[in-house]
Kinemage of the C-alpha trace (Angstrom):
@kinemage 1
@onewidth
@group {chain A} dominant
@subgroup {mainchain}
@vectorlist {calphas} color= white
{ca unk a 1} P 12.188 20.899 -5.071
{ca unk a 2} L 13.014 18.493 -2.368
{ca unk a 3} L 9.678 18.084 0.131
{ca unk a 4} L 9.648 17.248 3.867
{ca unk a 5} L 6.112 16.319 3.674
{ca unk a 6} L 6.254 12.593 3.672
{ca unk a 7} L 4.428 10.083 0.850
{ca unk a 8} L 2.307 7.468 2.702
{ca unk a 9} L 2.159 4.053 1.243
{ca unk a 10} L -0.426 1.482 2.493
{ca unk a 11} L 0.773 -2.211 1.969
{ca unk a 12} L 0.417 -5.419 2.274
{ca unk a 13} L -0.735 -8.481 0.625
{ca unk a 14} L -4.238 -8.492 -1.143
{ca unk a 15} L -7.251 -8.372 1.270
{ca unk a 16} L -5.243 -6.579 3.976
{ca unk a 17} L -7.709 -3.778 3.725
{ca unk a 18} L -5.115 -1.140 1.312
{ca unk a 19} L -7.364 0.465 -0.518
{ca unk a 20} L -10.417 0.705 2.379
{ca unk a 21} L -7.196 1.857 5.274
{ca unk a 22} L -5.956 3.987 2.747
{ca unk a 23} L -9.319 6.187 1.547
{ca unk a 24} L -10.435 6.369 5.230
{ca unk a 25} L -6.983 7.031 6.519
{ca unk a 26} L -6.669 9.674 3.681
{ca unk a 27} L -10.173 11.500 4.499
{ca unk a 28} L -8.880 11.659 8.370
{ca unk a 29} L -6.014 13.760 7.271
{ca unk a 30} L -7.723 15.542 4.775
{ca unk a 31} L -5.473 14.257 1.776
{ca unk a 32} L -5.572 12.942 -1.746
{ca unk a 33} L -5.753 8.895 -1.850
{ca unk a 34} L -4.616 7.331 -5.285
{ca unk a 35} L -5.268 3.854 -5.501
{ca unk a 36} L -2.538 1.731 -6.633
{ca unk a 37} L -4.528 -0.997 -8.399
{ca unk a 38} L -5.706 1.817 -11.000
{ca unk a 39} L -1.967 2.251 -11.856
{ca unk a 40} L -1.865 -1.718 -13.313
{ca unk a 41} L -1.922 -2.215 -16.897
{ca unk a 42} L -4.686 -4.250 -18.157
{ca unk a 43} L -2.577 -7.398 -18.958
{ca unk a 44} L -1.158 -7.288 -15.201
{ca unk a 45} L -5.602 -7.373 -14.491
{ca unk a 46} L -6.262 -10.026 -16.787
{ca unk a 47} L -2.885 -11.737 -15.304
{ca unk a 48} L -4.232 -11.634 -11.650
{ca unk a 49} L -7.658 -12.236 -12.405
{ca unk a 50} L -6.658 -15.167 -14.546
{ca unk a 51} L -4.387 -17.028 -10.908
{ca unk a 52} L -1.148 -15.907 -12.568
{ca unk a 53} L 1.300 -14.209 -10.179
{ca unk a 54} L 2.814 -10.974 -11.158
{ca unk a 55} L 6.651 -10.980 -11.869
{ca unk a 56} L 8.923 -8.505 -11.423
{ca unk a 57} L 9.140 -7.330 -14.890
{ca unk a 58} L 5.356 -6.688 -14.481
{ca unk a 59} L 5.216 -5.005 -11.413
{ca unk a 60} L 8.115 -2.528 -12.322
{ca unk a 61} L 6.038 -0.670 -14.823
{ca unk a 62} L 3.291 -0.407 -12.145
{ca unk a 63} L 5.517 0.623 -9.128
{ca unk a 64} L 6.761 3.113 -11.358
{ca unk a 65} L 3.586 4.950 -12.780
{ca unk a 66} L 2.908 5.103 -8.995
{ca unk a 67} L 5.854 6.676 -7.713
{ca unk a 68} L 5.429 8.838 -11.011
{ca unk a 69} L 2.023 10.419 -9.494
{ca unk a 70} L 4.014 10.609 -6.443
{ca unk a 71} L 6.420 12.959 -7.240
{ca unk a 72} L 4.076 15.365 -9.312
{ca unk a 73} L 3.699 17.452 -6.105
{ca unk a 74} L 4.684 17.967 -2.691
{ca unk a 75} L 1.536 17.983 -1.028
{ca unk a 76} L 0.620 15.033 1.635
{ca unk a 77} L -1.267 12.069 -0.188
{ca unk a 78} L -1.658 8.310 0.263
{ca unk a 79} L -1.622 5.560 -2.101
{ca unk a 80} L -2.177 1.738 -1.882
{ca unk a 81} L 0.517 -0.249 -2.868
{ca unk a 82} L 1.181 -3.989 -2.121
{ca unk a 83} L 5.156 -2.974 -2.302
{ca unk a 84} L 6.131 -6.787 -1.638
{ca unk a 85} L 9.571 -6.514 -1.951
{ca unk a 86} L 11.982 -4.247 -0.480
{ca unk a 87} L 13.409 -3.760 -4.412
{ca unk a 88} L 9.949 -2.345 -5.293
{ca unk a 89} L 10.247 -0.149 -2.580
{ca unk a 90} L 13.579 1.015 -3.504
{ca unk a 91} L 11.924 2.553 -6.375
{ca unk a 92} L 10.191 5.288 -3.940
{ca unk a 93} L 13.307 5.885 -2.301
{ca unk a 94} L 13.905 7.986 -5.283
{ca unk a 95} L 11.507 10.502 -4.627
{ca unk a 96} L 12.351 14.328 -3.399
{ca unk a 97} L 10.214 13.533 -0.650
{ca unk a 98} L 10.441 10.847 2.445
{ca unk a 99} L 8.109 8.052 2.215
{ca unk a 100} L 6.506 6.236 5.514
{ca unk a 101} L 5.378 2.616 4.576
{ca unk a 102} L 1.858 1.341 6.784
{ca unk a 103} L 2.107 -2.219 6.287
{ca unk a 104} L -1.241 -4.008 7.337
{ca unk a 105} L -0.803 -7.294 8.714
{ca unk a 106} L -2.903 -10.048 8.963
{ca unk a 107} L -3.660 -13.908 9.533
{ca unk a 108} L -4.078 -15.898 6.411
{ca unk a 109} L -7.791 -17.153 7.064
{ca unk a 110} L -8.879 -13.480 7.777
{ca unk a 111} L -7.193 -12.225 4.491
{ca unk a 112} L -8.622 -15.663 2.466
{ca unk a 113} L -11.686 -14.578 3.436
{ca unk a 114} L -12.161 -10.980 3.006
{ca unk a 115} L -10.414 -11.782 -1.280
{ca unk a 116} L -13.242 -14.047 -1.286
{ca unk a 117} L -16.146 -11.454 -0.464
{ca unk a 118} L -14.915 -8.896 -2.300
{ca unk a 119} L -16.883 -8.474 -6.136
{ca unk a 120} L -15.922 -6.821 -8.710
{ca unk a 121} L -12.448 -7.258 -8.177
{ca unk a 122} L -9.710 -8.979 -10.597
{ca unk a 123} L -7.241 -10.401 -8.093
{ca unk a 124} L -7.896 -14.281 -7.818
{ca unk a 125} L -7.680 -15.642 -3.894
{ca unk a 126} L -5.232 -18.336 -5.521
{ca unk a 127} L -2.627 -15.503 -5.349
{ca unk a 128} L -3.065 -14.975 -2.040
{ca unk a 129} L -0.189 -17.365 -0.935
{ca unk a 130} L 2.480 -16.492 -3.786
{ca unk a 131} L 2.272 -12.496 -2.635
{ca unk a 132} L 2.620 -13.823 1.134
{ca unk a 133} L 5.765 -15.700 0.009
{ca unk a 134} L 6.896 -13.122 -1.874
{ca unk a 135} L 6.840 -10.450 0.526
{ca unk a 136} L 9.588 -8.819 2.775
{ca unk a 137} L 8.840 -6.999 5.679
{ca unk a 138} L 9.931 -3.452 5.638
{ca unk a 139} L 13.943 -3.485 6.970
{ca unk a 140} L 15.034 -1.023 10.055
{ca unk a 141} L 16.228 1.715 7.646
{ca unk a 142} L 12.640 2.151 6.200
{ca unk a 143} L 10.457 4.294 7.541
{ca unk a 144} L 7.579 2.297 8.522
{ca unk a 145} L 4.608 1.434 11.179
{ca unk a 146} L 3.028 -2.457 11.057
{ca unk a 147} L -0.795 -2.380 11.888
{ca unk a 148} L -2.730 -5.683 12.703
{ca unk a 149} L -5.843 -5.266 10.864
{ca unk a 150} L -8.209 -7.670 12.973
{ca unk a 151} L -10.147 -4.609 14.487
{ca unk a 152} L -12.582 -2.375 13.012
{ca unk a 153} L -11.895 0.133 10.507
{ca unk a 154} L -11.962 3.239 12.912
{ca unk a 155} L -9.402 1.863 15.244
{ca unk a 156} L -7.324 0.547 12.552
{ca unk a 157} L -7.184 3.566 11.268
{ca unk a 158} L -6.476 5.538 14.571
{ca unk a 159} L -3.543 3.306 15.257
{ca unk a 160} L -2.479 4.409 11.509
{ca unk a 161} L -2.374 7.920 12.981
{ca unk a 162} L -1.028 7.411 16.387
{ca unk a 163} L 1.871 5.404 14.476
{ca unk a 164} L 2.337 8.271 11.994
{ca unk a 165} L 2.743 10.945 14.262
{ca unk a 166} L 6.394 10.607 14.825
{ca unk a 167} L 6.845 11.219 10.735
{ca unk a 168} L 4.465 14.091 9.958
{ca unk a 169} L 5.359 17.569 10.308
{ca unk a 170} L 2.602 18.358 11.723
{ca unk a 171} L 0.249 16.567 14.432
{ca unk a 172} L -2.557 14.617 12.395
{ca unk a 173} L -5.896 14.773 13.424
């Protein structure tokens, strides 16, 4: 069953506020959030947390397993997904369902420094600058809105939804 109810994927590079966007974001339009870091295999943690870079062999299995939970229903949801390159992204392209791409946007130093003050987390800040050389902004024939994430959460969020509005059937909240 093919759905018109888009798939919302948060990205950007590590510290650009994903998983934090994507929860709030995902409460504001009263909608699942899955969080893409729970779809890594352990050795792609250990990887990370040990300063090794992900390569694409790795990330496949992950991108996959996400766009997997994506296309178990039709129902709105949101996930956060660094989706680097537009090849990764190509992978949600195959869902029965459009998919609208929020990539949050950032200046080095800010994103340096919110890796750094984050516990419990496995990504090393020593990554930082291999995922910003490895990504590619999202091309013209993706369906996507760029958000600057140097304001608070609540306005970072409401530009989320002002920028969605043209790609959800109905008018969020």
């Amino acid at each position: 069953m093919v759905s018109t109810t888009p798939a919302i994927v948060v990205m950007g590079v590590s510290g650009c506020g994903k998983s934090t966007i994507g929860s709030a974001l995902a409460e504001r339009l009263g909608c699942p959030f899955l969080e893409g870091d729970d779809f890594h295999s352990s050795e792609n943690k250990v990887k990370m947390g040990d300063g090794i870079p992900l390569n694409d062999h790795d990330r496949k299995g992950w991108i996959m397993a996400i766009r997997d939970a994506l296309e178990r229903d039709s129902n709105p949801v949101i996930v956060s997904c660094s989706a680097l390159k537009q090849k990764y992204r190509y992978f949600f392209s195959e869902l029965r369902r459009p998919v609208v791409y929020i990539h949050l946007t950032g200046d080095r130093s800010l994103l340096e420094k919110r890796i750094e003050n984050r516990s419990g987390h496995f990504f090393d800040s020593k990554l930082l600058d291999s995922q910003i050389e490895t990504l590619e902004l999202p091309s013209d024939d993706e369906l996507a809105v760029s958000i600057e994430i140097s304001d608070t959460i609540e306005n970072i969020v409401n530009s989320c939804v002002h920028g969605l509005k043209a790609y959800l059937p109905t008018s969020p909240r």
